[in-house]
PQR file of N, CA, C, O and H, with PARSE charges and radii, in Angstrom:
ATOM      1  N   UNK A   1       0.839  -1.179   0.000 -0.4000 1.5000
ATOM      2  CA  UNK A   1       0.000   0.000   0.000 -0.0000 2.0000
ATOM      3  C   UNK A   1       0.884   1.242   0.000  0.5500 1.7000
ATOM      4  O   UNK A   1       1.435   1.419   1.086 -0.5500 1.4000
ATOM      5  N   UNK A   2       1.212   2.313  -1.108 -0.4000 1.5000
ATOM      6  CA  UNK A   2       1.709   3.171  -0.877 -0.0000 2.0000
ATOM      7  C   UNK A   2       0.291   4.935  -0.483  0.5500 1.7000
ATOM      8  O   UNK A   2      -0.879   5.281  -0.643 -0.5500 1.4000
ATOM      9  H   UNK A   2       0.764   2.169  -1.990  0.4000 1.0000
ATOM     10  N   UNK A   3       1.530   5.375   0.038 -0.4000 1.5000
ATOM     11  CA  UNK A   3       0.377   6.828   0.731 -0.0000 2.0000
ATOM     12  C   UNK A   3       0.559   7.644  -0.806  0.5500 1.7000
ATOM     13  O   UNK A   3      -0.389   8.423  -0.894 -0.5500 1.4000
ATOM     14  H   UNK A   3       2.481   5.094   0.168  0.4000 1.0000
ATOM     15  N   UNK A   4       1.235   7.714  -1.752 -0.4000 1.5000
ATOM     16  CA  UNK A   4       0.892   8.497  -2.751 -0.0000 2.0000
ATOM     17  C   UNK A   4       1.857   8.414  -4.018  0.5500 1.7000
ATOM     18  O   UNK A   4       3.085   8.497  -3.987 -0.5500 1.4000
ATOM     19  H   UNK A   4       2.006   7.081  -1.680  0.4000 1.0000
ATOM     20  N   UNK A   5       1.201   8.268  -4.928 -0.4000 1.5000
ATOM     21  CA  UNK A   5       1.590   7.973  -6.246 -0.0000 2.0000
ATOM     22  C   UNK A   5       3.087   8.705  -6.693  0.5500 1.7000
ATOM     23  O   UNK A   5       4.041   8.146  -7.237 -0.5500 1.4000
ATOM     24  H   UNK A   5       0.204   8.201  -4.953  0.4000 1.0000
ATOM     25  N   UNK A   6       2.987   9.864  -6.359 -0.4000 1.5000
ATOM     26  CA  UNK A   6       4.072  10.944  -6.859 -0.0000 2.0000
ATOM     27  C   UNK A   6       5.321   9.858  -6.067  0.5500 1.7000
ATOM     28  O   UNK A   6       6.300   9.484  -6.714 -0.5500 1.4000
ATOM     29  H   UNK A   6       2.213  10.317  -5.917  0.4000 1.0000
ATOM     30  N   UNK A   7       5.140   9.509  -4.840 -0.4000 1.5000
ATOM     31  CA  UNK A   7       5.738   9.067  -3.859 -0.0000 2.0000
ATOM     32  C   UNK A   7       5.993   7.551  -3.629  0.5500 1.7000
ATOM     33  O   UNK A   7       6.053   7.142  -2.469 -0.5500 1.4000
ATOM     34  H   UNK A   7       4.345   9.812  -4.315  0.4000 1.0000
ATOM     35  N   UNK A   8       6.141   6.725  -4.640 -0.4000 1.5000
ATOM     36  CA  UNK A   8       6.013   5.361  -5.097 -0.0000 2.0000
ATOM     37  C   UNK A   8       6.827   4.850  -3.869  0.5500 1.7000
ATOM     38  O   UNK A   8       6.338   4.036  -3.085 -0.5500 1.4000
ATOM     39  H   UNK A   8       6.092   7.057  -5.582  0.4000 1.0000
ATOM     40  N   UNK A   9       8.259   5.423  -3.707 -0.4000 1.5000
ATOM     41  CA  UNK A   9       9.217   4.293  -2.963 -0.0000 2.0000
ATOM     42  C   UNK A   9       8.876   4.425  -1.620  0.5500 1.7000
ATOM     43  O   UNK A   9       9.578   3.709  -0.906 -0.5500 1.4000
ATOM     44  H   UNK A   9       8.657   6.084  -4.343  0.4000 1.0000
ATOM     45  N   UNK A  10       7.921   5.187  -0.928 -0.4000 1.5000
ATOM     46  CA  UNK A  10       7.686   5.456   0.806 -0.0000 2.0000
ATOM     47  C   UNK A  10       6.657   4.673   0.648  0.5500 1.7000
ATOM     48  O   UNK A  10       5.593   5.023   0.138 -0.5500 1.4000
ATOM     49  H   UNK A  10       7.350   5.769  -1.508  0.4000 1.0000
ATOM     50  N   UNK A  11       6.989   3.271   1.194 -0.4000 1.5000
ATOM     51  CA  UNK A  11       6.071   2.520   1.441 -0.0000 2.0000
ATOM     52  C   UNK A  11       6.032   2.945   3.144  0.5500 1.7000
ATOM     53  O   UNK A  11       6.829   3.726   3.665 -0.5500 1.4000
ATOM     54  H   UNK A  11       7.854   2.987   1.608  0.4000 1.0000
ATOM     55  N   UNK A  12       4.598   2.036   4.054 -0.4000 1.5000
ATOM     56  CA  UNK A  12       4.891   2.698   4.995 -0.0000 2.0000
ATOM     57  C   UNK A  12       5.989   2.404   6.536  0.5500 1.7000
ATOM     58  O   UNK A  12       6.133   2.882   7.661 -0.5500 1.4000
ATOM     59  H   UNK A  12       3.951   1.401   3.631  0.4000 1.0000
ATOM     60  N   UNK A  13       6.413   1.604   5.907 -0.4000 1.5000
ATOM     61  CA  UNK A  13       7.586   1.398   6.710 -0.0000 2.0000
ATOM     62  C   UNK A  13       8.794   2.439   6.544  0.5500 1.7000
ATOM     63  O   UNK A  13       9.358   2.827   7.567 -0.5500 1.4000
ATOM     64  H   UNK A  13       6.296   1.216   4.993  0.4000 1.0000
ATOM     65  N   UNK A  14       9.115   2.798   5.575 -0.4000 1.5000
ATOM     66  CA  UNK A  14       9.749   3.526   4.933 -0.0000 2.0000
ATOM     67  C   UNK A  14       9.280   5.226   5.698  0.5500 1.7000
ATOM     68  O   UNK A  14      10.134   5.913   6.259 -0.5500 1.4000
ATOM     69  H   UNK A  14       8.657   2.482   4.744  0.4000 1.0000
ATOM     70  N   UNK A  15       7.893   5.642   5.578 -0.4000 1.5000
ATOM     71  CA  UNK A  15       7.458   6.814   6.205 -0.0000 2.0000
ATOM     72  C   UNK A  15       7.665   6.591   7.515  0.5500 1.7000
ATOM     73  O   UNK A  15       7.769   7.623   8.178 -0.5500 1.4000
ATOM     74  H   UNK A  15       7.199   5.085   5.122  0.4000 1.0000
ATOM     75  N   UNK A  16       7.775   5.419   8.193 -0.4000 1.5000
ATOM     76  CA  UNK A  16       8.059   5.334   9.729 -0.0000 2.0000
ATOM     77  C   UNK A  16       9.058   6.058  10.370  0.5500 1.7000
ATOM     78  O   UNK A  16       9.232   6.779  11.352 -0.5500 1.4000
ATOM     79  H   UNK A  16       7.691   4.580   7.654  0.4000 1.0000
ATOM     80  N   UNK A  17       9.735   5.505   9.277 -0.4000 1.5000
ATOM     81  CA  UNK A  17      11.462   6.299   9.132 -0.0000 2.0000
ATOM     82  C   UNK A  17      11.599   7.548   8.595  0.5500 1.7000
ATOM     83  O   UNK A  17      12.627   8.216   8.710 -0.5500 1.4000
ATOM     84  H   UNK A  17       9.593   4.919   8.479  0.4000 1.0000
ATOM     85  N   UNK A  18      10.940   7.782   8.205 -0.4000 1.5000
ATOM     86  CA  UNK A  18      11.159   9.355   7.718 -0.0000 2.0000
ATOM     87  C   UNK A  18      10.136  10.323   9.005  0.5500 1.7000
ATOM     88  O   UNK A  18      10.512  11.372   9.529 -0.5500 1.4000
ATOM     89  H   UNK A  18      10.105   7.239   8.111  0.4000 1.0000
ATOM     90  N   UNK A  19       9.217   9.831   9.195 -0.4000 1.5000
ATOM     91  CA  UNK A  19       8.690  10.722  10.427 -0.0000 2.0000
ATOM     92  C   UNK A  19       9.351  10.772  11.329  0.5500 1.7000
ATOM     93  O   UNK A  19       9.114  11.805  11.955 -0.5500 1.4000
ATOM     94  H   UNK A  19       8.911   8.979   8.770  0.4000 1.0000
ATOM     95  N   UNK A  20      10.559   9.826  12.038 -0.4000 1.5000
ATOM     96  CA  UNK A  20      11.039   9.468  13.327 -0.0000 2.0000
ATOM     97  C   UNK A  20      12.656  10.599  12.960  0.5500 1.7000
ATOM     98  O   UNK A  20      13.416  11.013  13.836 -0.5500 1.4000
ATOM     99  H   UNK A  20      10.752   8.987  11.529  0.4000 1.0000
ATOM    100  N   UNK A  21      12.788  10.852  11.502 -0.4000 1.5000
ATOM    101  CA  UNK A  21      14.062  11.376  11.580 -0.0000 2.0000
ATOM    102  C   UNK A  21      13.296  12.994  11.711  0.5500 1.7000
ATOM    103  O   UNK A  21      13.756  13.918  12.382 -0.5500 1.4000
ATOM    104  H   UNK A  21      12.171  10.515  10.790  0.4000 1.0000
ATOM    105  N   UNK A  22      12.239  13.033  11.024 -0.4000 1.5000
ATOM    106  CA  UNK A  22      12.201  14.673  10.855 -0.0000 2.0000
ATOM    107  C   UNK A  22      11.360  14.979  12.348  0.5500 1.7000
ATOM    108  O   UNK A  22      11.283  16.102  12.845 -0.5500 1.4000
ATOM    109  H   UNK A  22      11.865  12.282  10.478  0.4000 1.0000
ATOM    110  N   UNK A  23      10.914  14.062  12.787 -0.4000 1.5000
ATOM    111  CA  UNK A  23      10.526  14.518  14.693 -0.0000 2.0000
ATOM    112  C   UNK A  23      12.017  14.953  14.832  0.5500 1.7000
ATOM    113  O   UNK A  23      12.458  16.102  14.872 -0.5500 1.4000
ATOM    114  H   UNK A  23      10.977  13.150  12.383  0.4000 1.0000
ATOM    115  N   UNK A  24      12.712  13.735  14.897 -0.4000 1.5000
ATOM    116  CA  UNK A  24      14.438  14.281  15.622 -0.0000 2.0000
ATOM    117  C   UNK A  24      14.695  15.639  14.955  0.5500 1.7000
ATOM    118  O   UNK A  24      15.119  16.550  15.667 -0.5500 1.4000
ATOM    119  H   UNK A  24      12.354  12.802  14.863  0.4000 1.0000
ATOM    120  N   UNK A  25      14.495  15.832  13.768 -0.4000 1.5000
ATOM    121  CA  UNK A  25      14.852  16.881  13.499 -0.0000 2.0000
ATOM    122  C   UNK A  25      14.223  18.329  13.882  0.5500 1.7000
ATOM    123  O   UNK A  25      14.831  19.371  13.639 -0.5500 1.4000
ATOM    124  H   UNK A  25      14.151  15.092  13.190  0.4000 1.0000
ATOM    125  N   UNK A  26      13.113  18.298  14.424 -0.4000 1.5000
ATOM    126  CA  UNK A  26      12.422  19.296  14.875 -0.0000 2.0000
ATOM    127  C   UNK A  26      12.640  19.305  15.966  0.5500 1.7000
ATOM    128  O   UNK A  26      12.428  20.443  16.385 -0.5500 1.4000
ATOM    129  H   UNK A  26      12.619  17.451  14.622  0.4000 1.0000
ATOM    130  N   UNK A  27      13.084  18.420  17.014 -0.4000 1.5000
ATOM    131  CA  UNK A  27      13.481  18.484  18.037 -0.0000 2.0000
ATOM    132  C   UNK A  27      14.519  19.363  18.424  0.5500 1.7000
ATOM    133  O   UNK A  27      14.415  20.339  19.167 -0.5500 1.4000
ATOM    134  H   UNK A  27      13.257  17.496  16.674  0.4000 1.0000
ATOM    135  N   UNK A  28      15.528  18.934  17.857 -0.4000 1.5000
ATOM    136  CA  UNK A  28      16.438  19.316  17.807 -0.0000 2.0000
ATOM    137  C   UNK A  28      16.457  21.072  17.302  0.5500 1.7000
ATOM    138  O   UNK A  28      17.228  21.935  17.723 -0.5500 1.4000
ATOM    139  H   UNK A  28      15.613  18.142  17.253  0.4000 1.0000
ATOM    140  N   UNK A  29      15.684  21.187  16.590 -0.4000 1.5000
ATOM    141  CA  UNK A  29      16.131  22.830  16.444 -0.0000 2.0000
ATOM    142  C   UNK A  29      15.186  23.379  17.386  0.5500 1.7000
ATOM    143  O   UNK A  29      15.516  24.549  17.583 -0.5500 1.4000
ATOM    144  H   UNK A  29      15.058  20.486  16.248  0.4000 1.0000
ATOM    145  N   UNK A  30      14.277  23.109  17.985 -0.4000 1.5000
ATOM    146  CA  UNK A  30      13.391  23.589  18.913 -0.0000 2.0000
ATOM    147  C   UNK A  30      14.480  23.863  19.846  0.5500 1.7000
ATOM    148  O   UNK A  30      14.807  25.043  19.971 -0.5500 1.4000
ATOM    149  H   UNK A  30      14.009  22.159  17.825  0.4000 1.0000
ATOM    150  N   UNK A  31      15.327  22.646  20.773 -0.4000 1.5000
ATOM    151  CA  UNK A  31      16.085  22.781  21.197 -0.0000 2.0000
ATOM    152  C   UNK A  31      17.581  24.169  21.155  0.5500 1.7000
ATOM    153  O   UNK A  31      18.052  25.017  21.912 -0.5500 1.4000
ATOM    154  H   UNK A  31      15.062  21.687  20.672  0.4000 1.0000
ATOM    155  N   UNK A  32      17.784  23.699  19.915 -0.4000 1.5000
ATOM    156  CA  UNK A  32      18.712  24.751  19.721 -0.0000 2.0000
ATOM    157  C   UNK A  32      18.452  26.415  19.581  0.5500 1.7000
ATOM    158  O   UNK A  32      19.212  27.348  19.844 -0.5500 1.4000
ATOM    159  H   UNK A  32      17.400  23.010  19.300  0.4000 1.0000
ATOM    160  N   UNK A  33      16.998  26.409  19.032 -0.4000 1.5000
ATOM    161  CA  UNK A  33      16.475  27.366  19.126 -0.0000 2.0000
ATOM    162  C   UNK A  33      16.423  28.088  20.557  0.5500 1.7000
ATOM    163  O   UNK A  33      17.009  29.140  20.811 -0.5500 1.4000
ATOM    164  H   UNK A  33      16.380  25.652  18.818  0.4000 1.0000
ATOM    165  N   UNK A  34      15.526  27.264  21.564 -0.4000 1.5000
ATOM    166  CA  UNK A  34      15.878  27.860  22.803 -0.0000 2.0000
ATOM    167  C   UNK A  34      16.927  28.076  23.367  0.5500 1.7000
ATOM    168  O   UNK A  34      17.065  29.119  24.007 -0.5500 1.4000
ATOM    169  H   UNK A  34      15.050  26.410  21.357  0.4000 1.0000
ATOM    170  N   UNK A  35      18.016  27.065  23.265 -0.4000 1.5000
ATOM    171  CA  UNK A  35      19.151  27.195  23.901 -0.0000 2.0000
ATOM    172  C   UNK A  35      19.730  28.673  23.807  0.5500 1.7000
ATOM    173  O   UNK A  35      20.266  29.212  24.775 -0.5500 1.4000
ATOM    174  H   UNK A  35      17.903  26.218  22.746  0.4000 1.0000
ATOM    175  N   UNK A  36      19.525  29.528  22.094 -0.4000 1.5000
ATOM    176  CA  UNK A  36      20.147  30.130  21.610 -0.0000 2.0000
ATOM    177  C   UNK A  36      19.414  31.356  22.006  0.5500 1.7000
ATOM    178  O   UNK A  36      19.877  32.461  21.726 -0.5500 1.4000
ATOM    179  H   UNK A  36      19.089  29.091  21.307  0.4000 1.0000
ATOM    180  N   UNK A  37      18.221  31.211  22.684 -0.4000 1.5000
ATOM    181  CA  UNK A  37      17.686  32.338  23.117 -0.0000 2.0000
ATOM    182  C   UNK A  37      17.988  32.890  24.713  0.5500 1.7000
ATOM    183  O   UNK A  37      18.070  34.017  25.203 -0.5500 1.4000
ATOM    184  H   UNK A  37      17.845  30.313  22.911  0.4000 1.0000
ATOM    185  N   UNK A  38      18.110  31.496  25.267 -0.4000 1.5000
ATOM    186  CA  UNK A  38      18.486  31.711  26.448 -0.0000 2.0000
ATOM    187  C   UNK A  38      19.761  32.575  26.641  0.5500 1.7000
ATOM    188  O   UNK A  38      20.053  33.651  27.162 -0.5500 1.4000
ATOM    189  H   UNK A  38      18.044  30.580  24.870  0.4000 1.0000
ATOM    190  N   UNK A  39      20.521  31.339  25.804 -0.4000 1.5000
ATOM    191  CA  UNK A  39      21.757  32.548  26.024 -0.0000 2.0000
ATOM    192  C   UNK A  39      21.723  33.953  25.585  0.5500 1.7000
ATOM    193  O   UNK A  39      22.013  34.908  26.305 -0.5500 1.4000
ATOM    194  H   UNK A  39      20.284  30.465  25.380  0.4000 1.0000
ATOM    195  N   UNK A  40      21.568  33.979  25.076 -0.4000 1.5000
ATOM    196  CA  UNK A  40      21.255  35.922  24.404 -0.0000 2.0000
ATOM    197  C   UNK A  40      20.617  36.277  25.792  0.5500 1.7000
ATOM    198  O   UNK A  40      21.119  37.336  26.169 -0.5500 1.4000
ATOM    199  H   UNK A  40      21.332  33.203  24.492  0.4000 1.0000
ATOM    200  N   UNK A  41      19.830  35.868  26.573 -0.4000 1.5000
ATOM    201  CA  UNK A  41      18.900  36.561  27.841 -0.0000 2.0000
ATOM    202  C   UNK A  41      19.972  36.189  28.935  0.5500 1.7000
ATOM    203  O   UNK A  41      19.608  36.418  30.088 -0.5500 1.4000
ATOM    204  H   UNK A  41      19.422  35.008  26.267  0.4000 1.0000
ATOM    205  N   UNK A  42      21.208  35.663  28.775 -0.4000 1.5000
ATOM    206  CA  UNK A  42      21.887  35.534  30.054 -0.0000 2.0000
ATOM    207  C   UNK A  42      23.400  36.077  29.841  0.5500 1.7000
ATOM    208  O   UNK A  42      24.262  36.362  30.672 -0.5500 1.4000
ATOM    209  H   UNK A  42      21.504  35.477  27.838  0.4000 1.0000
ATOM    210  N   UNK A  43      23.408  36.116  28.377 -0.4000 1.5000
ATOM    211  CA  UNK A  43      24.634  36.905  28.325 -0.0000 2.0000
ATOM    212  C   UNK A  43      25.062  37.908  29.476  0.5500 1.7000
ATOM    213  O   UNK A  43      26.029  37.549  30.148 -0.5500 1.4000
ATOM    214  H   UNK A  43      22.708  35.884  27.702  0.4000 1.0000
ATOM    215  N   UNK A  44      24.662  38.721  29.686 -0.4000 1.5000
ATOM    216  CA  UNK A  44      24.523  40.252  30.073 -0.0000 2.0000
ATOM    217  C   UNK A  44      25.229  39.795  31.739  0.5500 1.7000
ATOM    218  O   UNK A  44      25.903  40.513  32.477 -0.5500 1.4000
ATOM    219  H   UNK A  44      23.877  39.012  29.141  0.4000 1.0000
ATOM    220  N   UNK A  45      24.810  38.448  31.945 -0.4000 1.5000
ATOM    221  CA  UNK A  45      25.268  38.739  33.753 -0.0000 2.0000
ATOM    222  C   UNK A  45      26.408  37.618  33.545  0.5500 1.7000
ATOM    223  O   UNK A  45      26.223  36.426  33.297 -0.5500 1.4000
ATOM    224  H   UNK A  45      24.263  37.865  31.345  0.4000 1.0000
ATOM    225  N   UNK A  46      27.821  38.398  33.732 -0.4000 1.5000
ATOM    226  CA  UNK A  46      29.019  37.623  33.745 -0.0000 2.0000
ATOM    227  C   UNK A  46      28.681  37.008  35.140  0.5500 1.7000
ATOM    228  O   UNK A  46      29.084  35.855  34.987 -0.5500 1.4000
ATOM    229  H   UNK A  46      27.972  39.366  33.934  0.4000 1.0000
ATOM    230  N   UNK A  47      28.164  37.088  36.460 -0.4000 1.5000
ATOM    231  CA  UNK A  47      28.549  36.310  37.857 -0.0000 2.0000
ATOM    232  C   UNK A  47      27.506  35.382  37.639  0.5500 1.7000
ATOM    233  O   UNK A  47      27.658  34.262  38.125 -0.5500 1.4000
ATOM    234  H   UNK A  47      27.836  38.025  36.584  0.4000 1.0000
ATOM    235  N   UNK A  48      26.502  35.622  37.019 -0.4000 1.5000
ATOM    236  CA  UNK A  48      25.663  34.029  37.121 -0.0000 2.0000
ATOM    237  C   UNK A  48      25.798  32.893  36.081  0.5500 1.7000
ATOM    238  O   UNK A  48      24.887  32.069  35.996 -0.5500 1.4000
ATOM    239  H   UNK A  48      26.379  36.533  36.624  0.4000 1.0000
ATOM    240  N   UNK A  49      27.046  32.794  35.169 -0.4000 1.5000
ATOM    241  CA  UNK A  49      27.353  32.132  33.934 -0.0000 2.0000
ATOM    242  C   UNK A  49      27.205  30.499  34.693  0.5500 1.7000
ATOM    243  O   UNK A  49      26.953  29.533  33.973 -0.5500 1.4000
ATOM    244  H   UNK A  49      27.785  33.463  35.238  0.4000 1.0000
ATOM    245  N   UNK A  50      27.358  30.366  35.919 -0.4000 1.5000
ATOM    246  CA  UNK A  50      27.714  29.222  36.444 -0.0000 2.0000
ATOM    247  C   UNK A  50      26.274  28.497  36.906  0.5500 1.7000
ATOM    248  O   UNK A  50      25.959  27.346  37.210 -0.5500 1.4000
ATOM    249  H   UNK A  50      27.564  31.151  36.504  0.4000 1.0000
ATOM    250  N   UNK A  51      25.689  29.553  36.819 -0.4000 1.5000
ATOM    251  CA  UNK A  51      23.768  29.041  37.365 -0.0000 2.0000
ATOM    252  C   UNK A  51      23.406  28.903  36.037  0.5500 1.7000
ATOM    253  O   UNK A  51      22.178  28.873  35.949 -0.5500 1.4000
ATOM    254  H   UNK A  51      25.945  30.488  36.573  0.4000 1.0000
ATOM    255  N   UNK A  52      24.026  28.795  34.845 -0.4000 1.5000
ATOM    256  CA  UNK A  52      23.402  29.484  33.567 -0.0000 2.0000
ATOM    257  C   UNK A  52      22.370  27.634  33.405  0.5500 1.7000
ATOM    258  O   UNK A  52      21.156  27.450  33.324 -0.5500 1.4000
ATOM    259  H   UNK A  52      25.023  28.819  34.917  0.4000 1.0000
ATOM    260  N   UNK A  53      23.662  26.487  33.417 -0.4000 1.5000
ATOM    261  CA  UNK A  53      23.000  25.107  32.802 -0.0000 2.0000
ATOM    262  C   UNK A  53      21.593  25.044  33.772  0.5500 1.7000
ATOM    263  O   UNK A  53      20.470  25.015  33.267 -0.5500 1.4000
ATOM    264  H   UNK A  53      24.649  26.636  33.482  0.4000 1.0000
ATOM    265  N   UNK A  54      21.769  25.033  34.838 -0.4000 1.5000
ATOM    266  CA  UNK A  54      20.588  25.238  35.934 -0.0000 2.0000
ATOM    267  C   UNK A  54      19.376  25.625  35.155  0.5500 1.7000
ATOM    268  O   UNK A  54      18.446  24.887  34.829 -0.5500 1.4000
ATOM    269  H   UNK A  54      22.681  25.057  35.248  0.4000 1.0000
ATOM    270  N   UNK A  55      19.522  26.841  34.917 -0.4000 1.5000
ATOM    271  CA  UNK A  55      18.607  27.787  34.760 -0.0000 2.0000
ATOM    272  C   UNK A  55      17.720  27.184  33.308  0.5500 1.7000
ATOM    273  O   UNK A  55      16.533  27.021  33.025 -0.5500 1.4000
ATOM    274  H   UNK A  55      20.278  27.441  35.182  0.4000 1.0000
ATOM    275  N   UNK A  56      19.041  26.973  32.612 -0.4000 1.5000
ATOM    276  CA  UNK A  56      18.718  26.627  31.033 -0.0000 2.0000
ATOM    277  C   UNK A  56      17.388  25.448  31.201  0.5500 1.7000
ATOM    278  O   UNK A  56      16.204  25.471  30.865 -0.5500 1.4000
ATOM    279  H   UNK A  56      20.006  27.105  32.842  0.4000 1.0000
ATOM    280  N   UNK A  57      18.221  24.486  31.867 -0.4000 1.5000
ATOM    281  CA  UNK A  57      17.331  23.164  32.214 -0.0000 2.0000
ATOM    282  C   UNK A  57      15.955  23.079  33.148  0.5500 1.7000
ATOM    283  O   UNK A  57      15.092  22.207  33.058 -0.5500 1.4000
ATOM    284  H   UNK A  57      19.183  24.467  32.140  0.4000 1.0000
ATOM    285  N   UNK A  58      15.970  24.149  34.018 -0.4000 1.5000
ATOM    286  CA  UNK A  58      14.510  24.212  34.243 -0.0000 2.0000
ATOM    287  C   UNK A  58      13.594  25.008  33.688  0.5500 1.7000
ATOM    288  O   UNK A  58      12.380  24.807  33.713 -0.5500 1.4000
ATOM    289  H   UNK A  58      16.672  24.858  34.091  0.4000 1.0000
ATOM    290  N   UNK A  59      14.227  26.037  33.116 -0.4000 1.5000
ATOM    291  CA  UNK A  59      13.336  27.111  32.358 -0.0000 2.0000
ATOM    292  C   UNK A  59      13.064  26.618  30.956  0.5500 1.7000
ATOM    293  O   UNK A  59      12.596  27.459  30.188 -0.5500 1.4000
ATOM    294  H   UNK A  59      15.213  26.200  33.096  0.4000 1.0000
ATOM    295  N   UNK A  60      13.344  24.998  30.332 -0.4000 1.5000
ATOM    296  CA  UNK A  60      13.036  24.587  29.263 -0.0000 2.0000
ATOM    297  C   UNK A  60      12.781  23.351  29.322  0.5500 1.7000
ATOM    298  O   UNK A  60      13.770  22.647  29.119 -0.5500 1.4000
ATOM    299  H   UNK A  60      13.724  24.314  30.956  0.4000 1.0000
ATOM    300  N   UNK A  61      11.365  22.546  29.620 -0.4000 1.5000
ATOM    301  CA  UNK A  61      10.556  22.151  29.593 -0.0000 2.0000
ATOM    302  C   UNK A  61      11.286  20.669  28.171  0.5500 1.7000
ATOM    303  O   UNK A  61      11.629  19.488  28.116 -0.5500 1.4000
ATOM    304  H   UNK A  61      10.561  23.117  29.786  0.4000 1.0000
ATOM    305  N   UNK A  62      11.136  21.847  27.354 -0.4000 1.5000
ATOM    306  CA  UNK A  62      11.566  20.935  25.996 -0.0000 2.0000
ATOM    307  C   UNK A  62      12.676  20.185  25.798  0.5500 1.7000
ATOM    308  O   UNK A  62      12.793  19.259  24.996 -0.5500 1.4000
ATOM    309  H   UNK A  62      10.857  22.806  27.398  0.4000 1.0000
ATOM    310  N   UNK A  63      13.693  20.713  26.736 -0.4000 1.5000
ATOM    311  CA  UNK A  63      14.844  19.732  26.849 -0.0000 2.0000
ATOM    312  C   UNK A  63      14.532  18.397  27.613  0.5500 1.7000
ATOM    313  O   UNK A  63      15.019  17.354  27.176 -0.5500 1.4000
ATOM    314  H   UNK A  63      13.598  21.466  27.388  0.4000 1.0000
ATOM    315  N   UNK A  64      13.752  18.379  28.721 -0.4000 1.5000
ATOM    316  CA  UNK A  64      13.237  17.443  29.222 -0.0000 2.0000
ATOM    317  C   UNK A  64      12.945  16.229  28.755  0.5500 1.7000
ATOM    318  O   UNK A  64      13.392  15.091  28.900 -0.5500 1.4000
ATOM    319  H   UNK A  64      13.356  19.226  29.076  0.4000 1.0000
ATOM    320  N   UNK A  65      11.909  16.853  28.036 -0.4000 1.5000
ATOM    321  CA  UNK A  65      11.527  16.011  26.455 -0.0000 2.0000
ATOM    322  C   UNK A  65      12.088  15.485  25.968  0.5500 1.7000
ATOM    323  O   UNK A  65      12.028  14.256  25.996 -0.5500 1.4000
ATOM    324  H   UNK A  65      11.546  17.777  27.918  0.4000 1.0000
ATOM    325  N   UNK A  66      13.310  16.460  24.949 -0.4000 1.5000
ATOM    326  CA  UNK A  66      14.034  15.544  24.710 -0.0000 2.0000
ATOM    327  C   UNK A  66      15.322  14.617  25.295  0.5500 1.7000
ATOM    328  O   UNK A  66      16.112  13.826  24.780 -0.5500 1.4000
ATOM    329  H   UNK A  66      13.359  17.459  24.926  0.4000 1.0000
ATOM    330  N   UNK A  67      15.188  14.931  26.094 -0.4000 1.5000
ATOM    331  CA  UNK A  67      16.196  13.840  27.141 -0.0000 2.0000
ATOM    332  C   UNK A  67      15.534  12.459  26.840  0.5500 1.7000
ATOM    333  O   UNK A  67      16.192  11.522  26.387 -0.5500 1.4000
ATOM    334  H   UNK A  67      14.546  15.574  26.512  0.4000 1.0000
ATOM    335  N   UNK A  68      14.094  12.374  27.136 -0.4000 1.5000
ATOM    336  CA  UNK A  68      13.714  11.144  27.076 -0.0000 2.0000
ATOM    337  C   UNK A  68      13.038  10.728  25.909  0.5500 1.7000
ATOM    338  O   UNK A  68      12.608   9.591  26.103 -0.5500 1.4000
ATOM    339  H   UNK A  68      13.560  13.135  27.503  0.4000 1.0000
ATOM    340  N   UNK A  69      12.786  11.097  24.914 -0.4000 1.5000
ATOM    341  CA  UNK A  69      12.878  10.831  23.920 -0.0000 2.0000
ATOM    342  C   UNK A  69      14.149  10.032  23.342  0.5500 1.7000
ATOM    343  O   UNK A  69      14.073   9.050  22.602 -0.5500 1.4000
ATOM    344  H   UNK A  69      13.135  12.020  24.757  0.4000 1.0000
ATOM    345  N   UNK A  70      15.291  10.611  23.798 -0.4000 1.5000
ATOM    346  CA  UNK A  70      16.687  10.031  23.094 -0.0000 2.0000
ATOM    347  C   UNK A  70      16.608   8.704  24.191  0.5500 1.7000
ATOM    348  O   UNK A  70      17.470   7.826  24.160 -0.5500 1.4000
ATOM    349  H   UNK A  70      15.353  11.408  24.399  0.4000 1.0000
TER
END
């Protein structure tokens, strides 16, 4: 059974695998995305660089996620 003609070789085992890479892949920039925001919002205080992973990891939910996901 294929999901669409244009699309002959994604049988659906094949889409299994392609959904599971492009989740990872959205994951992952979600991730990086925040990461990259955080830092920009913590730049500014050189004495708390050391609370920074702390901070990162509870104030983002989504890393969580993907912790257990992987």
């Amino acid at each position: 059974m294929y999901l669409c003609p244009h699309t002959s070789n994604l049988k659906p085992d094949n889409m299994v695998t392609y959904l599971i890479i492009i989740n990872s892949v959205l994951l992952t920039l979600i991730v990086v995305l925040s990461g990259m925001f955080l830092w920009r919002k913590h730049l500014n205080r050189d004495s708390e660089r050391r609370r920074f992973i702390f901070e990162f990891v509870a104030d983002s939910p989504v890393l969580l996620y993907y912790a257990c996901y992987i």
